[in-house]
C-alpha positions as CSV (number, residue, x, y, z in Angstrom):
1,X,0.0,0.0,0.0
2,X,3.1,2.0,0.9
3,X,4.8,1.4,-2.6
4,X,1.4,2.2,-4.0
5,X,0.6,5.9,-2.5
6,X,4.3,6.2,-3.4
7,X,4.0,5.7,-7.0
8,X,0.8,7.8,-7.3
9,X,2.5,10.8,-6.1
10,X,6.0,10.3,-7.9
11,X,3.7,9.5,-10.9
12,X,1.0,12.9,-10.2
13,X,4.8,14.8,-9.6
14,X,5.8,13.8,-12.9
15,X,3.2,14.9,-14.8
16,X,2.6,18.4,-13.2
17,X,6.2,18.9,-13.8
18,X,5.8,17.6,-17.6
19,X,3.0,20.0,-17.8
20,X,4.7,22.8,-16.5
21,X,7.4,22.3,-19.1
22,X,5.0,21.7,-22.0
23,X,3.7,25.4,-21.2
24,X,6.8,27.4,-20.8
25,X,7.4,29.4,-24.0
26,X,10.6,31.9,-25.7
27,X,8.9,35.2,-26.2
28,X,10.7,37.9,-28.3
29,X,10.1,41.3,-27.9
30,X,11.1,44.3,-29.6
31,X,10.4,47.3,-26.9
32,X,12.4,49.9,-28.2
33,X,15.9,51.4,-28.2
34,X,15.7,54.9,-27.1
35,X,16.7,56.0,-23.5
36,X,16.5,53.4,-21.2
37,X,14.2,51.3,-22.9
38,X,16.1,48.3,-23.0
39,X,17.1,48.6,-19.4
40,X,13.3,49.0,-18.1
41,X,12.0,46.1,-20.7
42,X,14.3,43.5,-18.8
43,X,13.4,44.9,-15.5
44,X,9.9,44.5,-16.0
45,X,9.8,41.1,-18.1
46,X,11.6,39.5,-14.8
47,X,8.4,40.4,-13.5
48,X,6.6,38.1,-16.2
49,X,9.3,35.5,-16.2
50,X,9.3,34.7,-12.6
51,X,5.2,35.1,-12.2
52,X,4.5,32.6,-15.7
53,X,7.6,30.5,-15.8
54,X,8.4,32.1,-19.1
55,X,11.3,33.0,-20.8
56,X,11.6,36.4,-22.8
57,X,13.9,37.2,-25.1
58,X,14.8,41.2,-26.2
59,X,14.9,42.2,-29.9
60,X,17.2,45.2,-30.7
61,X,15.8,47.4,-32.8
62,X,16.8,50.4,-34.6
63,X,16.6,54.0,-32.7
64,X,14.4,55.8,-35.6
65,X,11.1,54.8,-35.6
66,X,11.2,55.0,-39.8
67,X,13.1,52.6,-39.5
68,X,11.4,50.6,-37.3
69,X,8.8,50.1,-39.1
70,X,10.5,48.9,-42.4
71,X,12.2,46.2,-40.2
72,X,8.7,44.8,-38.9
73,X,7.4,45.2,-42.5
74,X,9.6,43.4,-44.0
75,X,9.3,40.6,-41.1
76,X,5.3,41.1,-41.9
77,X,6.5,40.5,-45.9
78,X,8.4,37.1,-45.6
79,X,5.2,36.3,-42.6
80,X,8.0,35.7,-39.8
81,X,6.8,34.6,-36.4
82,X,10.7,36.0,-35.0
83,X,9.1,38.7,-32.8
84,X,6.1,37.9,-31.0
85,X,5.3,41.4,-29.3
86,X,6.1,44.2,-30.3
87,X,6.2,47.9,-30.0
88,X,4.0,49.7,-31.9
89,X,4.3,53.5,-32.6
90,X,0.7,55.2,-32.4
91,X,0.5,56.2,-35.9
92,X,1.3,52.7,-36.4
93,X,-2.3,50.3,-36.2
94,X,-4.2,51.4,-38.7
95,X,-0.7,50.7,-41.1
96,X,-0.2,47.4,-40.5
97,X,-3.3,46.5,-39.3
98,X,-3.4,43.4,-41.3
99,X,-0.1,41.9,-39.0
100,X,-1.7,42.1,-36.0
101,X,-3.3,39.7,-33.4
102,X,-7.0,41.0,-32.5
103,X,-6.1,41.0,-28.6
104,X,-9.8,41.6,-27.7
105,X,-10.9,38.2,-26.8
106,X,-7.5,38.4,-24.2
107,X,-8.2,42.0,-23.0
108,X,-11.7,40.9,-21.3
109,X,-12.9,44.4,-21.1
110,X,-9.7,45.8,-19.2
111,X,-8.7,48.4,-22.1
112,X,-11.8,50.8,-21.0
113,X,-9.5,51.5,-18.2
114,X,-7.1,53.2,-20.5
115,X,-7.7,56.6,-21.7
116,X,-10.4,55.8,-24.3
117,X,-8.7,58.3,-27.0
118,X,-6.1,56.0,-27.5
119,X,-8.1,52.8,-27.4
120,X,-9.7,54.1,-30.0
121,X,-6.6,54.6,-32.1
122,X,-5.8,51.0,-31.2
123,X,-9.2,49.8,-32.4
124,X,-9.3,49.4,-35.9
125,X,-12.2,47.7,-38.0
126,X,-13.7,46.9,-34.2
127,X,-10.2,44.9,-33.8
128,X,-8.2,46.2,-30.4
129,X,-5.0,46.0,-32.3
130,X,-2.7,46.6,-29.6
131,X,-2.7,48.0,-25.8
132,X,-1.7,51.4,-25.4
133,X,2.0,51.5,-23.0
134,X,2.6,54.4,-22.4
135,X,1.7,57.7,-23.8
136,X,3.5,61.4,-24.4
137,X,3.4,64.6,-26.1
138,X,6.6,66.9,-27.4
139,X,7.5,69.6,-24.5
140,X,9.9,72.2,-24.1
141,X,13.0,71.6,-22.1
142,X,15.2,74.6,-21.0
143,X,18.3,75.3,-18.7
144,X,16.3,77.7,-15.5
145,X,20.0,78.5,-14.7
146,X,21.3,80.3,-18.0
147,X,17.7,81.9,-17.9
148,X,18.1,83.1,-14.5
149,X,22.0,84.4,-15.4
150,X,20.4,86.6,-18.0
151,X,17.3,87.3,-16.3
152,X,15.1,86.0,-19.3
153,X,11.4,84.3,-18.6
154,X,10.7,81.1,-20.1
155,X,9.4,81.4,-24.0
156,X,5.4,82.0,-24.2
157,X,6.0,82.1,-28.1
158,X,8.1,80.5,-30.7
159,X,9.1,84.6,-31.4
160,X,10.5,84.7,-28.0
161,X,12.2,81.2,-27.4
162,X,14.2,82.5,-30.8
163,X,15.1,85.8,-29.4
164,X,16.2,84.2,-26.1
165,X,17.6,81.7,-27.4
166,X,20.1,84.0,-29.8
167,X,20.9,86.3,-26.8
168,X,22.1,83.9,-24.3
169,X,24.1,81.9,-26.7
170,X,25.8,85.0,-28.6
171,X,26.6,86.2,-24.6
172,X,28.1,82.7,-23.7
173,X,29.9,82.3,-26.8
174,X,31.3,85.8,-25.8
175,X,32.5,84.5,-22.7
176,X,34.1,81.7,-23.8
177,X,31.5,78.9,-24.0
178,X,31.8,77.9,-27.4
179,X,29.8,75.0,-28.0
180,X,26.5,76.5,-26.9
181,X,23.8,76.5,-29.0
182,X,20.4,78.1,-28.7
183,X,17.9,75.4,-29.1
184,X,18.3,71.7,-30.9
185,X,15.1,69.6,-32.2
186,X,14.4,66.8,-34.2
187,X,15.2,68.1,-37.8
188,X,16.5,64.9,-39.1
189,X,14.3,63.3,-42.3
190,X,12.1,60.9,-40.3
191,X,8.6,60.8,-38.1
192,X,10.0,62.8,-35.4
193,X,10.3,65.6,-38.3
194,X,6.7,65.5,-39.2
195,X,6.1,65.9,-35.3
196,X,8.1,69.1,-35.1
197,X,6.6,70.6,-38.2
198,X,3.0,69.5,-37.1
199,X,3.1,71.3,-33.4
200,X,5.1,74.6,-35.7
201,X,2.4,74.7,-37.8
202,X,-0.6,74.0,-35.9
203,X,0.4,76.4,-33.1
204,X,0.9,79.6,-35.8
205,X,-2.9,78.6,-37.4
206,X,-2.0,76.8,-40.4
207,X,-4.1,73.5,-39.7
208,X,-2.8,69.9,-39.1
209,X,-1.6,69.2,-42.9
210,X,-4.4,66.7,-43.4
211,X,-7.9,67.3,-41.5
212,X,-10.0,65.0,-39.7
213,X,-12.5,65.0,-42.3
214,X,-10.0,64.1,-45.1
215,X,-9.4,67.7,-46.7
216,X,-5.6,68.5,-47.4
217,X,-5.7,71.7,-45.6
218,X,-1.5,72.7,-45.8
219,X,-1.0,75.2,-48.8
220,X,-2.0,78.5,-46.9
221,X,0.3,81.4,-45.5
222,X,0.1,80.3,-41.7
223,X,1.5,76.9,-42.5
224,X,3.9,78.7,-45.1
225,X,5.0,81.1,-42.3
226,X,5.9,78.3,-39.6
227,X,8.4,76.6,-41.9
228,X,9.9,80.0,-43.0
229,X,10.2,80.2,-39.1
230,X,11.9,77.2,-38.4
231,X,14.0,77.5,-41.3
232,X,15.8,80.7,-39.8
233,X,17.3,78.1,-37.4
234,X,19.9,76.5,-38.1
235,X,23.2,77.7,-38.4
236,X,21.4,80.9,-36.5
237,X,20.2,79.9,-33.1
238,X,20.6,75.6,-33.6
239,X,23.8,74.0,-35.5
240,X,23.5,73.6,-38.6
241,X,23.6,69.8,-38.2
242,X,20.2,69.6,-36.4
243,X,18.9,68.4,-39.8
244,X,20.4,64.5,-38.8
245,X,19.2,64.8,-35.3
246,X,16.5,62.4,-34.0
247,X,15.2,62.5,-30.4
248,X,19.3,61.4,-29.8
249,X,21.3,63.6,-31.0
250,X,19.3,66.6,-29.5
251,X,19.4,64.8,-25.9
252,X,23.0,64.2,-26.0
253,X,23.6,68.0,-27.0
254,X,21.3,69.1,-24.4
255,X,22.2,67.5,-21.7
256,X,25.7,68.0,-22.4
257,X,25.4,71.1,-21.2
258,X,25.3,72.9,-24.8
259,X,21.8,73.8,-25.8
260,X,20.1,76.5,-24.1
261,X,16.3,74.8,-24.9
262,X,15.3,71.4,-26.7
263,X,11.9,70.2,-28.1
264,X,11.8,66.4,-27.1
265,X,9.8,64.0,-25.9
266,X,9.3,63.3,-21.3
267,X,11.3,60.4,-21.3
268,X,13.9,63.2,-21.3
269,X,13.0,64.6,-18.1
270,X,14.2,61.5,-16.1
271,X,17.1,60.9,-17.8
272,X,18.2,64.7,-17.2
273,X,18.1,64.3,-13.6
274,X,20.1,61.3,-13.4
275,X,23.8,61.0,-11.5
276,X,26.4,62.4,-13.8
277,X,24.4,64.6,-15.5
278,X,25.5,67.7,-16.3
279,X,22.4,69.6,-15.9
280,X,21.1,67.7,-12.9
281,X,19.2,70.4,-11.0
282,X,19.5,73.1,-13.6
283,X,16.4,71.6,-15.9
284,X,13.0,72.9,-16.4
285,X,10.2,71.4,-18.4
286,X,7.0,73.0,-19.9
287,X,4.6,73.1,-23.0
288,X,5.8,74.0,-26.1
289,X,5.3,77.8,-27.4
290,X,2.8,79.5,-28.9
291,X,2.8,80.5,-32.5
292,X,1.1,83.7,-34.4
293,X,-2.3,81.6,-33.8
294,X,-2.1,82.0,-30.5
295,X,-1.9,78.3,-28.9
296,X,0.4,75.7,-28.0
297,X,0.3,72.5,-29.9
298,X,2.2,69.3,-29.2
299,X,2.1,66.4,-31.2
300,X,0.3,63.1,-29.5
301,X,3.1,60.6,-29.3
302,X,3.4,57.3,-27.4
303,X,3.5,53.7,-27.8
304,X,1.8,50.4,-27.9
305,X,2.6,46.9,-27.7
306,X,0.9,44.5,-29.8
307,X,1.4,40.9,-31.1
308,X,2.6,39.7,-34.5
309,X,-0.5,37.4,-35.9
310,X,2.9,35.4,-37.2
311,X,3.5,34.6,-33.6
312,X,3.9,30.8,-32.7
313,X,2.9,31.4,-29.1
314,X,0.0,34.3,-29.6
315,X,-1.4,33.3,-25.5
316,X,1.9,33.6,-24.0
317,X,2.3,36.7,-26.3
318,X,-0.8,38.2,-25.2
319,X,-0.8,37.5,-21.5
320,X,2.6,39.5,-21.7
321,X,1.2,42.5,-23.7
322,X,-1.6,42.6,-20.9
323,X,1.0,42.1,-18.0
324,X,3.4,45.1,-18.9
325,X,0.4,47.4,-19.7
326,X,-1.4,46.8,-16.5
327,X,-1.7,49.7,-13.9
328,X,0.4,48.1,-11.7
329,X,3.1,47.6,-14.4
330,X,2.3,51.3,-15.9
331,X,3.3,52.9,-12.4
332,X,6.4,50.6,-11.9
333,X,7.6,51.9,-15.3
334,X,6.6,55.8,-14.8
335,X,9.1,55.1,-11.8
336,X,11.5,53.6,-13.4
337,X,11.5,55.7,-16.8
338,X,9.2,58.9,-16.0
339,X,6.9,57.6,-18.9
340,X,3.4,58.7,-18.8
341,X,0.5,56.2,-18.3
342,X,-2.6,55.7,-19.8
343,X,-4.8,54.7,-17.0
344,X,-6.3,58.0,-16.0
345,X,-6.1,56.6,-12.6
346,X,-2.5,56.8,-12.1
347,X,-2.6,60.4,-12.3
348,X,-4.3,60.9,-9.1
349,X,-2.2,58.1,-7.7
350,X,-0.1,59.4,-4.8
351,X,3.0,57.6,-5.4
352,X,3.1,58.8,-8.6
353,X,2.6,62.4,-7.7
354,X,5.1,62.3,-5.1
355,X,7.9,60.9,-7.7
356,X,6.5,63.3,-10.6
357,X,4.6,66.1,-9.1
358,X,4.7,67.7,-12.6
359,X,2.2,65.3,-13.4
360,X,-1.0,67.1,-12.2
361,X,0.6,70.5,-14.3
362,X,0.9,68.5,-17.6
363,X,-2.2,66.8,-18.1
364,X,-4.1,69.3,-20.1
365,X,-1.1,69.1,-22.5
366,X,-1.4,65.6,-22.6
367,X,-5.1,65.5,-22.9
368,X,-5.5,68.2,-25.7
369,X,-2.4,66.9,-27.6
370,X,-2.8,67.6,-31.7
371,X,-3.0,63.8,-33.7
372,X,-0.9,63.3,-36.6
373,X,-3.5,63.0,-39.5
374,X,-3.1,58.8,-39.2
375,X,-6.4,58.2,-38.5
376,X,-7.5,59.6,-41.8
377,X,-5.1,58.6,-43.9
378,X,-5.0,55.1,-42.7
379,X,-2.6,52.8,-44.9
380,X,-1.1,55.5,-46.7
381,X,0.2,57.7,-43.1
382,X,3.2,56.2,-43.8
383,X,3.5,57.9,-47.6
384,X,1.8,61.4,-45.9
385,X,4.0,61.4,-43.3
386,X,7.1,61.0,-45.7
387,X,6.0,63.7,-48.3
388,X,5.5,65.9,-44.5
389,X,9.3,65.5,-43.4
390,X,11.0,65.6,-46.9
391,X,9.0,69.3,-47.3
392,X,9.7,70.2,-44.2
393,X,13.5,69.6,-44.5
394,X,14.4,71.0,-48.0
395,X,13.0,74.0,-46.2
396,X,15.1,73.7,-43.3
397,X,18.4,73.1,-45.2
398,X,17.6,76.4,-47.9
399,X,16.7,74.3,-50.6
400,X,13.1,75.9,-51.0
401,X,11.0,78.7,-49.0
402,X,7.9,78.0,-47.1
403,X,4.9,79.0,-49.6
404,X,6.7,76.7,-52.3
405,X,7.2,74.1,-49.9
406,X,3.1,73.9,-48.9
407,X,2.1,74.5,-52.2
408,X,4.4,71.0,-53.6
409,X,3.3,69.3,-50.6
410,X,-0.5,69.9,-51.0
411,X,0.3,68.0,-54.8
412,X,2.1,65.2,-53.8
413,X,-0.3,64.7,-51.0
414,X,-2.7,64.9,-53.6
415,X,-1.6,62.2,-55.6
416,X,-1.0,60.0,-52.3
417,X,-4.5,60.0,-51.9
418,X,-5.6,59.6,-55.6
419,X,-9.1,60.4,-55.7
420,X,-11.7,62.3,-53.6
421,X,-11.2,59.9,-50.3
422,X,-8.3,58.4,-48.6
């Protein structure tokens, strides 16, 4: 009897072991390589690992989110199941819609928890596409002590960052501080281009390029008059190389200690105030300026994680997409990175406030952030966005002037479209 009751529990042993085994899964991701992004994704996925039994494994990918995308559509081309989740850009759904894993039958309900903007730029053909990670808009960041050595306010208008901006650097150069620039931004030929332009031109009047009900609104003289604007910059009050900075190159510069204001994205913030820093303590962080039209615009960023439809292991894949976007995984990376969540929730959560009191100040920039024109344009954002940056740069490097820039932009975008509808 012994041997007996022995055997059945070596034997029921065995099996839950076997089954344990049977159920562990490899899961790729792909969470992004700007910042710290790598460091927080393996922080976080220990979290998974050691609650599932799972293994994760982290797929580098490239720093410009251009380029990011032409990797996964290329894995989407040759239908490759090598990254299982990944993340997803919020312009991106509605592109590669036809890639992704419908996560709804997963989510059970919990995405009406998240801010229900971005659900609804997740949700494509009534298909939650993906689960909104963490969300942002562009800010201004400037140096409070070169500001207060020169008694100057912080910038209400694009007019007056650019004065400011010229003043202190001509004075520091003066005294000796030759590497100091006025202001750096993303100027380089990508995404983060068409985000710059967008928030210049929205804030002077001039529309949002494409509107929400389809009408190509971006030959007129406000629009015209932003990128003349932004075209006085460099080699003026930002080097003349800011046309091959991403998000980067303007970080490195700024907190280097050389730029008296930069136009980035929060994850800057954190990252700023870090040990070894040079400008630990000297930072400040607000909205963007205002342009002849009289408000501040900031382009809606952020990202989502989603899971490849190619994925051999679509369960696993989606119990970890719901894992890191949970509010308790949300807060843990807000700590950890100073990314901004999208439960709602969180921003009235006390631990958050007392780690980013800031929070509470920015959430009406966050809320009334201006969308790129993705939603619209659907499939073909990727082609509007492109025809967006490479305008927007040949005025930047002299190559054209504003009004001829809108008016070639408003034809190519007109034969992106091809027809009266997107």
């Amino acid at each position: 009897m012994i041997y007996k009751k022995l055997w059945r529990a070596l034997a029921a042993f065995a099996m839950i072991h076997a089954a344990g085994t049977a159920r562990a899964a490899e899961i790729t991701v792909a969470c992004g390589s700007v910042g710290t992004d790598i460091e927080v994704c393996r922080k976080l996925m220990a979290d998974w690992t050691a609650k599932t039994g799972n293994k994760v494994r982290i797929f580098l990918t490239p720093n410009s989110s251009t380029d990011q995308l032409a990797l996964y559509r290329q894995q989407f081309g040759a239908r490759s199941g090598e990254v299982d989740v990944l993340m997803v850009d919020v312009v991106w759904p509605g592109i590669i819609k036809e890639h992704l894993l419908d996560l709804t039958p997963y989510a059970k309900g919990v995405q009406a928890q998240h801010f229900p903007a971005i659900i609804a730029n997740d949700t494509v053909g009534g298909k939650l596409l993906a689960l909104p990670w963490f969300t942002d808009a562009g800010l201004l960041f400037y140096r409070q002590d070169l500001l207060d050595k020169y008694h100057e306010k912080v910038p209400a208008t694009w007019a007056e960052l650019s004065a400011t901006a010229q003043r202190i650097q001509d004075a520091e150069r003066r005294a000796g501080n030759r590497d100091l620039v006025g202001f750096v931004f993303q100027g380089k030929a990508y995404e983060g281009l068409t985000c710059n332009a967008l928030e210049w031109i929205a804030a002077n009047g001039g529309g949002t390029v494409v509107e929400p009900d389809g009408r190509i609104s971006i030959n007129n003289p406000k629009a015209a008059q932003a990128l003349d604007m932004a075209a006085r910059w460099p080699g003026t009050i930002a080097p003349k190389n800011v046309t091959s900075f991403a998000e980067e190159e303007a970080r490195s510069v700024f907190q280097g200690g050389n730029a008296v204001f930069m136009r980035n994205w929060s994850y800057a913030w954190d990252l700023a105030q870090k040990d070894g820093s040079k400008i630990r303590g000297k930072v400040g962080m607000t909205a963007l300026p205002k342009g002849e039209g009289g408000r501040n615009a900031s382009t809606l960023g952020g990202w989502q994680l989603a899971v490849s439809k190619y994925s051999a292991h679509p369960a696993e894949a989606a119990d970890l997409v719901l894992f890191l976007t949970s509010k308790e995984m949300q807060r843990k990376r807000a700590l950890l990175a100073g990314s901004l969540p999208t439960w709602p929730a969180l921003y009235s959560d006390p631990q958050m406030l007392k780690a980013a009191p800031w929070l509470a100040r920015f959430s009406g920039v966050f809320e009334g952030a201006t969308a790129r024109p993705s939603t619209v344009t659907g499939a073909k954002y990727n082609a509007v966005s492109s025809a967006v940056w490479n305008a927007t740069q040949a005025t930047l490097s002299g190559r054209t002037k504003g009004a001829d820039a809108v008016r070639g932009l408003e034809k190519e975008l007109t034969k992106v479209r091809r027809g009266a509808a997107w």
